[in-house]
Residue, then its C-alpha position, 0 to 999 in steps of 0.5 A: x501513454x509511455x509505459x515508465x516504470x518505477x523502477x526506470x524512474x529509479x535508475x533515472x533520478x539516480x543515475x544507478x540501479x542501487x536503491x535509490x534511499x540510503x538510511x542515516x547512519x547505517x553501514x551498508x555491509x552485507x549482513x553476512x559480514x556482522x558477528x552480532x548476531x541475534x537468537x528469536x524462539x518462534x513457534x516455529x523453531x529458531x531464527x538467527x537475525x543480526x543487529x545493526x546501528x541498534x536495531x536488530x533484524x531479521x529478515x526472510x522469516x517463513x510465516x507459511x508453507x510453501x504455496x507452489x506446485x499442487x498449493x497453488x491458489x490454495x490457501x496457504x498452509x501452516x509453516x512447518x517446524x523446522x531443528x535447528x537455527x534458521x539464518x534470517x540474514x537476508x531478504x526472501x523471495x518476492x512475489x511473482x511479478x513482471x521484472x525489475x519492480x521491487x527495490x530491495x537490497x540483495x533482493x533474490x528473484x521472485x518465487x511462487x514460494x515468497x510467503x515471508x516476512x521481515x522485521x526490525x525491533x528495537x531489541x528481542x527482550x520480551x517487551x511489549x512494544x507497539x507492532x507496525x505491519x506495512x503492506x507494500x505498494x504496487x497495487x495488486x500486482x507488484x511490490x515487496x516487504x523488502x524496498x529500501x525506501x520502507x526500511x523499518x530501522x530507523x522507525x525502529x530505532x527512533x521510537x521503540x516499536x516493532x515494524x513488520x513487512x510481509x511479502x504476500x502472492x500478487x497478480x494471477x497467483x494471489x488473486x485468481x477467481x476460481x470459487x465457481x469451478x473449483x471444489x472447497x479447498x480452493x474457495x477464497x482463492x479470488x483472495x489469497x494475496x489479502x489472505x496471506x497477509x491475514x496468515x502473516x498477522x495470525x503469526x505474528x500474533x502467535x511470535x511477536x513477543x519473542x522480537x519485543x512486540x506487543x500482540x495485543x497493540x498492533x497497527x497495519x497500514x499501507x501505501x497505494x495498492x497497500x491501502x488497498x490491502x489495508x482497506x480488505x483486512x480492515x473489512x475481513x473477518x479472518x484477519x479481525x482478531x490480529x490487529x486494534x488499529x490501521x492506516x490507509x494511505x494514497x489507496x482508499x479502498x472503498x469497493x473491490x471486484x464484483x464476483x461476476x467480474x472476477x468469475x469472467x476474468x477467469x472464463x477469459x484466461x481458461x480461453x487464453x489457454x484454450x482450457x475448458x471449464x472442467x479442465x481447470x486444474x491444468x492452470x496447476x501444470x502451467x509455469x509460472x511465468x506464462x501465467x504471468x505473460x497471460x495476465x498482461x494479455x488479458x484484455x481490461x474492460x472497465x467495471x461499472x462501478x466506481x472501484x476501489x482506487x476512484x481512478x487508478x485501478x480497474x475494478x473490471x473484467x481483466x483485472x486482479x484483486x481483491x474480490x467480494x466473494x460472500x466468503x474471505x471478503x463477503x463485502x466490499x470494505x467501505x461501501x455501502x458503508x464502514x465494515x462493523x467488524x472494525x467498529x471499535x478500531x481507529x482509523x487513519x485515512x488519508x492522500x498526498x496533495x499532488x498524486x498525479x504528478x507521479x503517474x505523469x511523470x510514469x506515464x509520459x504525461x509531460x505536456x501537464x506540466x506546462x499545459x495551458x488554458x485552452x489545454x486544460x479545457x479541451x482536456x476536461x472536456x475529453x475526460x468529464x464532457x458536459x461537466x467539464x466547465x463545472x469542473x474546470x470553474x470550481x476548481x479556479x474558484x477554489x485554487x485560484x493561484x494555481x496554474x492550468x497544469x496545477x489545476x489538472x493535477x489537483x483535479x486527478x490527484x482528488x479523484x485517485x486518492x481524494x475523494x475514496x479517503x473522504x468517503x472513508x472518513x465519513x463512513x467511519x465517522x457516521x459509524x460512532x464507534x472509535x475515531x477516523x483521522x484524516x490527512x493530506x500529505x504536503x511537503x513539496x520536493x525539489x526534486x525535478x521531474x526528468x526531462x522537466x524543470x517541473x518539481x516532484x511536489x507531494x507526488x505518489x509514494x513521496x510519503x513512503x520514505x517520509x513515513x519511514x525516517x528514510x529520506x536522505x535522498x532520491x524522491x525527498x528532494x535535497x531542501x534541509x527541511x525534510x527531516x523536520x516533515x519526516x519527523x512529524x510524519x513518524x511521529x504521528x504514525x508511531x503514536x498512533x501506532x502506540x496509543x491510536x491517537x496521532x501526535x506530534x511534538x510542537x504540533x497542533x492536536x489533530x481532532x477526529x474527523x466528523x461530519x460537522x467540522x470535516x477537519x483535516x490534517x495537513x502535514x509538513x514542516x509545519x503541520x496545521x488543522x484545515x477544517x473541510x478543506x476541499x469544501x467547494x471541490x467536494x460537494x461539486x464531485x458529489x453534484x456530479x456523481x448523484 
């Protein structure tokens, strides 16, 4: 398939390559130009922040040392103090990464010294507000903290909590298994991407009263590879302390790489380089950039089990991600069953209706969009063989009005996002400790796919400017109505993020997802309670996978 990258699709839809969300009612100067400029006492030392439109910001906060050099797939390492005031005017560097994939204003290039983060509050007056960390998507490899369209002002400004974004090591650098090889300080290094964050929240735990957060109310959560990494820390002892409740969206991160796969990607890469075990540290001497042209070289080999993502990313040799390495992560986060660590924290879990939309528009697929019955047969019968007319007849029994293409989509949206996020729930409601609560995210864009008449439908990362209040263009779509979806979208996120039960105002209770009812929210415009909704569709995946 045709490789399209998000930030294609960016300069696509909007014809530009400025962030593709603009924020109601905020000026777009640089922050250089205010004269409002904000004063938080860390631990650390001073920062120098600015207030804007009623939030104020500060952005770029180092929240570890360095990780580069001879800190390199170390674990990061305390920030040092510093005298003085510290300017947090501007985005920091994001991880290193192929090009042209993250979305931030100002953006500086990506860096091996990219452990910082960003945060919006409503005022930093010592108050003890509900603190939101997010975990960027991308899945391990790409992404920052900084993104237009997961700008934390208006969450901010709207509802009176603190939100958080981090930017952590990806790929290679945040993820390379060298536990076998190297000595003890460089054990867990199959993990520091999700480690990081760990870092992250133990500093936020440590500052976030001086920018009017509560350190004892704090929610993570994620979207897409930040599911993943919300499913890891959920599961992680060393991140347990810093958070009481979290949200996995569109990631459900059900299994992580085995060590033995982890373990052979690094014999692989040691080969790339013609690296001999014991010569290991010599991955310390190589730029960074040629590390990172030999993660896109490596060749993939498909994992046995099912990973994490149930379709989307590659579990096996040749990937990058978290690992369950007996150490930072000593089991995989929802299997064979919910972590006991997280016992007594709810949980949200959840996926958007119409998921592959995106991948196909990304990835050239735009025959799906018009396909016909005989198409969607023979497609069936390349991905599933003998189960391909189960799969296809379930499936019209349970959508009856949908067409061959639709019926497709649903088909690998389910097995991306679908059937991880109800296994999820199901574990965590089997466990008896606090409530899981699932969701299906349903609002339907009018945006047109490029080069289709086809819309965006409730595709891929279609939720992550909803979640924000940031949908006055690009994705959302252009119907009046999307303010409404966001409003219930962020009004459910933030109360939960308040009190760890989700509400919305005029809209129906959503109940805890149990074993019995297996309801599930569904939310647009007009939210409504669905009780075992994919009832058909589920029990014919779980025929399939005995």
């Amino acid at each position: 398939m045709k490789d399209f990258s998000r930030r294609q699709f960016i300069q696509r839809t909007t014809g530009a390559t400025l962030p593709f969300i603009l924020l109601p009612g905020i000026t777009r100067a640089w922050p250089g130009f205010s004269t409002d400029y904000q004063i938080a006492d860390t631990k650390y030392g001073k920062l120098r922040g600015y207030r804007e439109n009623g939030v104020t910001i500060f952005k770029g906060i180092p929240y570890a040392a360095d990780a580069s050099g001879l800190n390199r797939f170390k674990k990061a390492a305390p920030v040092k103090p510093w005298t003085g005031v510290r300017d947090a005017l501007q985005l920091g560097n994001p991880s290193i990464q192929p090009a042209n994939q993250t979305y931030g204003l100002n953006e500086p290039d990506p860096s091996e010294d990219c452990l910082v983060l960003n945060i919006w509050t409503p005022a930093n007056d010592n108050r003890k507000r509900p603190v939101m960390v997010y975990n960027h998507g991308g899945g391990f490899r790409t992404g920052s903290g900084g993104s237009t369209s997961q700008d934390g002002a208006n969450l901010a400004r709207m509802y009176d909590v603190v939100v958080v974004a981090t930017n952590h090591r990806l790929g290679l650098l945040g993820f390379l298994y060298l536990d076998e090889l190297a000595g003890e300080e460089y054990q867990g290094s199959g993990n520091r991407g999700v480690q990081d964050i760990a870092v992250a929240l133990k500093w936020i735990n440590e500052n976030i009263e001086q920018f009017g957060g509560d350190p004892q109310n704090v929610m993570i959560f994620g979207e897409s590879g930040g599911g993943m990494k919300t499913s890891c820390l959920y599961a992680m002892p060393e991140a347990a302390p810093y958070f009481n409740k979290a949200s996995i969206e569109s990631g459900p991160g059900v299994e992580i790489i085995e060590a033995e796969n982890a373990a052979q990607t690094t014999f692989e890469l040691l080969e790339y380089f013609n690296i001999s075990k014991k010569d290991w540290r010599k991955l310390l001497e190589i730029p960074a950039d040629k590390l990172l042209e030999a993660q896109d070289k490596l060749p993939r080999k498909p994992s046995s089990h099912s990973g994490g993502f149930y379709g989307i990313a590659n579990s096996g040799v040749g990937s990058f991600g978290a690992v369950k390495d007996g150490n930072v992560m000593p089991f995989h986060p929802f299997a064979p069953e919910a972590p006991d660590i997280s016992k007594n924290k709810p949980l949200q879990v959840g996926w958007n209706e119409d998921e592959y939309i995106f991948f196909a528009m990304t990835g050239g697929d735009t025959e799906v969009f018009t396909l016909s019955e005989e198409q969607l047969k023979n497609r069936l019968q390349n991905d599933f063989g003998d189960n391909a007319e189960l799969i296809r007849k379930t499936y019209h029994e349970a959508e009856p009005k949908k067409s061959p293409g639709e019926i497709y989509i649903a088909i690998r949206s389910i097995m991306m996002m679908g059937l991880g996020s109800i296994t999820i729930a199901e574990r965590k409601a089997k466990q008896g400790g606090a409530s899981a609560y699932l969701y299906n995210f349903g609002y339907k864009s009018n945006m047109k796919i490029p080069g289709t008449e086809f819309e965006a439908g409730s595709m891929h990362a279609l939720d992550i400017p909803f979640k924000f209040y940031n949908v006055e263009g690009g994705m959302a779509g252009t119907k009046d109505d999307r303010f409404e979806a966001s409003q219930n979208f962020t009004s459910l996120w933030t109360s939960f993020a308040r009190n760890g039960k989700p509400a919305a105002k005029g809209q129906p209770e959503w109940p805890a997802y149990n074993l019995q009812e297996r309801s599930l929210m569904r939310i647009d415009t007009e939210c409504s309670v669905i009780n075992d909704r994919y009832k058909l569709i589920r029990e014919m995946w779980k025929s399939i996978q005995k």
